[in-house]
C-alpha positions, 0 to 999 in steps of 0.5 A: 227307775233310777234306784233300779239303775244303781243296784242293778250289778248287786240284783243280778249277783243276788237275785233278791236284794234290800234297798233302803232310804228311798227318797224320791221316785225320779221318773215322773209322768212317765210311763213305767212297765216293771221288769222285777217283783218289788215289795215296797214298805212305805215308812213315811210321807206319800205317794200319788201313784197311777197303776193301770191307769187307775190312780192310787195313793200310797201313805204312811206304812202302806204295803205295795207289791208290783208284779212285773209286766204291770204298768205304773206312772209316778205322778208325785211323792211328798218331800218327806217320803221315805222307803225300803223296797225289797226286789226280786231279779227276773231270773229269780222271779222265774226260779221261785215256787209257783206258791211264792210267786202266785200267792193271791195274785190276782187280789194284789194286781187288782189292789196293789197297796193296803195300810198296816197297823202300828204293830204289824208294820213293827213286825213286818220291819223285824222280817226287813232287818232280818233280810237286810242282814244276809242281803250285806252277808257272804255266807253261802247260803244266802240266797236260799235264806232271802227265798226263806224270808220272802216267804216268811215276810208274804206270808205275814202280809198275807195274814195282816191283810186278812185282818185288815180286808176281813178276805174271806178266802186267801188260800193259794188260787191255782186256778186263776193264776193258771188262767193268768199265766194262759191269758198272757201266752195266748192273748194274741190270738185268743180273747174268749172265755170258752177258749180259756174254759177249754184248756182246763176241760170245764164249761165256760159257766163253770170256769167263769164261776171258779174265777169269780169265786177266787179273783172277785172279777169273772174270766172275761173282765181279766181278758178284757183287762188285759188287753187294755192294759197291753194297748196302753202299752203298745200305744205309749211306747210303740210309735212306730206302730199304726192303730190297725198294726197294734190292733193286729198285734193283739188280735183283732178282726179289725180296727173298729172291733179294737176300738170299740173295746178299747173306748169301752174300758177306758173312756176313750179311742186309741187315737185320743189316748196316744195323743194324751200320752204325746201331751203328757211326755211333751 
């Protein structure tokens, strides 16, 4: 993203950056699959998002955080929108806590944005200024002082978004963001929940409960999830590859078992989607 571009020199020197008055988006119907951890604070106009496929709309003083490897397609924002976007580099990404970088994944993946009242978008802004001061400094400490207030700011949009959800449960979810990070690493060659069970040395039943219990989707809901989301991927942006090698890549037993599942999670063959994206970008 252009915003991205522009910046790129400031994020890798810094490693977690502010960038303000963000007035447009410039990628439209454009598939776009982020590199960076972005949390961006919506502070006027609208956003028509398509997140996974899934079309959202992002208002007003709405909170997004966008993990990286997720894939959005700007569809439209309106002529007074305006945003801060606070972003996190790979590098840093990689090197932050596995509480900072795990905290209630997968809630937020499968939700991305929620509204703020007026008061806590005051005070999540107060945590922004704050960042935005030691992002322009040169004091040595900087960096661990911007770790220190993304921790502070995710913590606070931790605790707005249990007001605003009444979420039951928002404790740190070891488990399912084990799982995540095992579902990415071996996705190619194992698709089974039994397998997933078994590098944690529980039943499957078991494993499967404990998913549902912190995540709200059992574990082969985010398989199957996750290999939709990596066909739509391969299927945009891989043109060189042919149904069957990208039913290979992601490790099927054959073409029809790919698509089969994949009509089953979004409605339409491989081939049907391809050529929507080709009518799309064209």
């Amino acid at each position: 993203m252009n915003y991205l571009d522009h910046n790129i020199d400031r994020l890798k020197s810094n490693g977690i950056i502010i960038i303000d008055n963000i007035t447009e988006l410039p990628i439209y119907d454009q598939l776009y699959v982020a590199k960076n951890y972005v949390y961006g604070i919506n502070h006027n106009g609208n956003v028509e998002v398509e997140y996974n496929t899934t079309s959202i709309q992002i208002k007003s003083h709405d909170i997004s955080t966008l993990y990286p490897n997720h894939a959005i397609r700007i569809k439209k924002t309106s002529e007074d929108y305006h945003s801060t976007f606070v972003v996190v580099s790979e590098k840093t990404y990689k090197n932050l806590s596995r509480r900072l970088v795990f905290r209630n994944r997968f809630h937020y993946e499968n939700s991305p944005s929620f509204h703020l009242t007026d008061n806590q978008y005051a005070d999540i802004m107060s945590v922004i200024r704050a960042m935005r001061t030691i992002d322009v400094s040169n004091i040595p400490s900087r960096i661990s002082l911007m770790v220190s207030l993304l921790d502070v700011l995710l913590d606070l949009t931790d605790f707005f978004r249990h007001q605003n959800e009444s979420l039951k449960d928002l404790a740190p979810q070891r488990l399912s963001s084990r799982f995540y990070e095992a579902v990415v690493e071996h996705l190619s060659e194992h698709h089974s929940v039994n397998y997933y069970a078994g590098l944690f040395c529980l039943s499957p039943k078991y494993f499967s409960d404990l998913i549902k219990k912190e995540t709200g989707y059992s574990a082969k809901y985010w398989i199957a999830n996750h290999l939709a989301k990596e066909a739509k991927l391969l299927l945009s942006n891989r043109k060189d590859l042919n149904i069957k090698q990208i039913s290979d890549m992601l490790g099927y037993e054959d073409q029809a078992s790919f698509t089969r599942h994949f009509k089953k999670m979004t409605g339409m063959s491989p081939t049907e989607f391809r050529l929507r994206e080709v009518g799309l970008k064209s």
